[in-house]
Backbone as numpy.savetxt, mean C-alpha at the origin, in Angstrom:
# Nx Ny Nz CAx CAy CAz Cx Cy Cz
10.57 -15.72 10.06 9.29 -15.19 9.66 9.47 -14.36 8.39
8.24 -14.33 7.32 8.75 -14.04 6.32 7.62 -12.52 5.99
8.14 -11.84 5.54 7.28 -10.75 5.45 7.11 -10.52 4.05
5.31 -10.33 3.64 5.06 -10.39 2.43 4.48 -9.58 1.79
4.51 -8.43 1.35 5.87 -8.12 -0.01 6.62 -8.18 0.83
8.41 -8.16 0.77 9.59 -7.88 1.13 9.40 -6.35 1.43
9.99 -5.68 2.32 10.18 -4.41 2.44 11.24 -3.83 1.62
12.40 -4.41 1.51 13.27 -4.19 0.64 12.73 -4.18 -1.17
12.07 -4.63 -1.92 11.23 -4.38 -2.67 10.01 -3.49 -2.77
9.40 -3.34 -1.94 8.67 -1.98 -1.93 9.34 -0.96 -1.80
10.55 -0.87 -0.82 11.37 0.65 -0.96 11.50 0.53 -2.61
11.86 -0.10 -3.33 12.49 0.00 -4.67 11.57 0.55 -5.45
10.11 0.20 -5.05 9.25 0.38 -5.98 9.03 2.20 -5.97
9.30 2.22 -4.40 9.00 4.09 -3.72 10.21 4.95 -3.81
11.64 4.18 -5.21 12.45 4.79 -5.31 13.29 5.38 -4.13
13.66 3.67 -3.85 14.43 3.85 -2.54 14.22 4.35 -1.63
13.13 5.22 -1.16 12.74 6.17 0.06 11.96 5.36 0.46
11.98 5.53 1.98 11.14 4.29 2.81 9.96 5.59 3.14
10.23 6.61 3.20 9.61 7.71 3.62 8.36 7.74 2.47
9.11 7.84 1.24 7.75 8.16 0.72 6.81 6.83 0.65
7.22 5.30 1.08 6.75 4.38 0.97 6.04 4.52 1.72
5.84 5.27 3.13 4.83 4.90 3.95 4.17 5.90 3.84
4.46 6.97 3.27 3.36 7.88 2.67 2.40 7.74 1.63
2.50 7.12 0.40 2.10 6.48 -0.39 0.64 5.26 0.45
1.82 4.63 1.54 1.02 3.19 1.23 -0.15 3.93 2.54
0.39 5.05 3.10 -0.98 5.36 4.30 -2.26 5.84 3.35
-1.83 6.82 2.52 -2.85 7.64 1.78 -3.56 6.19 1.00
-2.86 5.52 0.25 -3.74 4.58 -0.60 -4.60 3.49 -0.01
-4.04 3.73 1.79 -5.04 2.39 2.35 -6.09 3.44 3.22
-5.96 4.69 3.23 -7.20 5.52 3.34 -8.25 5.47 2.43
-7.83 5.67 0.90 -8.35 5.78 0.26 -9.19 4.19 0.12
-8.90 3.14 0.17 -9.45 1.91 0.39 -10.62 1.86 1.58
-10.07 2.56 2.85 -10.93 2.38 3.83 -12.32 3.24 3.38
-11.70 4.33 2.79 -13.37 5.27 2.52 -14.04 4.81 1.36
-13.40 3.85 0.30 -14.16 3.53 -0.38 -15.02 1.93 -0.63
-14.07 0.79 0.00 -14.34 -0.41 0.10 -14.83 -0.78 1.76
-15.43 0.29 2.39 -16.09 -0.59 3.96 -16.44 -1.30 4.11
-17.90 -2.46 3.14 -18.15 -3.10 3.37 -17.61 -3.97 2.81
-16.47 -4.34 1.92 -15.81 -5.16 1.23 -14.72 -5.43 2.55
-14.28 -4.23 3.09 -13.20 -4.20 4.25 -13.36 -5.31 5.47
-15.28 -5.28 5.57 -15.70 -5.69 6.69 -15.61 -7.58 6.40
-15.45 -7.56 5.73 -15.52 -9.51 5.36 -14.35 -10.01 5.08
-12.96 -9.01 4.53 -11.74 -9.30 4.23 -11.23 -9.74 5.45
-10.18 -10.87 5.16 -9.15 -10.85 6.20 -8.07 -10.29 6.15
-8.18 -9.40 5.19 -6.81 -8.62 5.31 -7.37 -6.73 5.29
-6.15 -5.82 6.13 -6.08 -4.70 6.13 -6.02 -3.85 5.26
-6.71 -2.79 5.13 -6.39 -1.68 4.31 -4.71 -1.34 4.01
-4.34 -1.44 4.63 -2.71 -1.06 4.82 -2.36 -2.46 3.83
-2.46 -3.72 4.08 -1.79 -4.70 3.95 -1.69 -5.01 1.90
-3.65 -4.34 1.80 -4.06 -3.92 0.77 -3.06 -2.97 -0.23
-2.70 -2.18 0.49 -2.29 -1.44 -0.32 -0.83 -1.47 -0.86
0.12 -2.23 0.28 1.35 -2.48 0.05 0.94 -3.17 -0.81
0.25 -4.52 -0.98 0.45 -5.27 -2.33 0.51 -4.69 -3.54
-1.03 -3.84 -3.16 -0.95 -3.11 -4.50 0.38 -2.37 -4.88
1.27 -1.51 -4.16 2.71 -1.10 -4.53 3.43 -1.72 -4.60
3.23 -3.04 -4.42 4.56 -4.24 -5.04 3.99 -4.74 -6.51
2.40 -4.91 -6.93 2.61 -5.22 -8.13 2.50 -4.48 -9.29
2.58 -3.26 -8.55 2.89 -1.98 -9.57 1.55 -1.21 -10.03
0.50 -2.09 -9.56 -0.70 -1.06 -9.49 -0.92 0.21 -9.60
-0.18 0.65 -8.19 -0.14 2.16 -7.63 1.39 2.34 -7.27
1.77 3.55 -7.80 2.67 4.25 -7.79 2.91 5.55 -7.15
4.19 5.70 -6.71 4.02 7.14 -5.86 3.22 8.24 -6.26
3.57 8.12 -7.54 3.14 9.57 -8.26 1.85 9.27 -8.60
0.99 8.41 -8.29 -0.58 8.12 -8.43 -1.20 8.80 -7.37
-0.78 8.78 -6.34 -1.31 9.16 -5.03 -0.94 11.06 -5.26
-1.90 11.65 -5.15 -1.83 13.23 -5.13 -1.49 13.54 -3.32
-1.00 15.21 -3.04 -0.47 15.79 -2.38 -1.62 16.24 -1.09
C-alpha cells in the first residue's frame, strides 16, 4: 500500500521533525475546515489529507502557519 505524499518527504519538507509536521499539517487543515465548509462538504478528500499535499508541494510551510 502506497501512501500519498510519502511521509518520509513531508518530514523533509518540516525539516526533519515529524513533530512539527503534524503540527503544521493539524493547524493548516483547521484552517481549511473553517474556511472551505462547503467546498469540504462535496470533496472526497479531508481537510488533513488537504493539507499534507499542500506541504509536499511547498505551498505551505512551517513557518507560514503562526503560533
Amino acid at each position: 500500500m502506497m501512501i500519498e505524499p510519502p511521509i518520509d518527504e513531508l518530514e523533509k519538507k518540516a525539516g526533519g521533525n515529524k513533530y512539527i509536521l503534524s503540527i503544521v499539517a493539524s493547524k493548516r487543515a483547521k484552517e481549511i475546515e473553517t474556511t472551505r465548509r462547503t467546498e469540504l462538504a462535496t470533496a472526497d478528500k479531508k481537510a488533513i489529507s488537504i493539507a499534507l499535499d499542500e506541504i509536499y508541494a511547498g505551498t505551505i510551510k512551517p513557518s507560514d502557519i503562526d503560533d
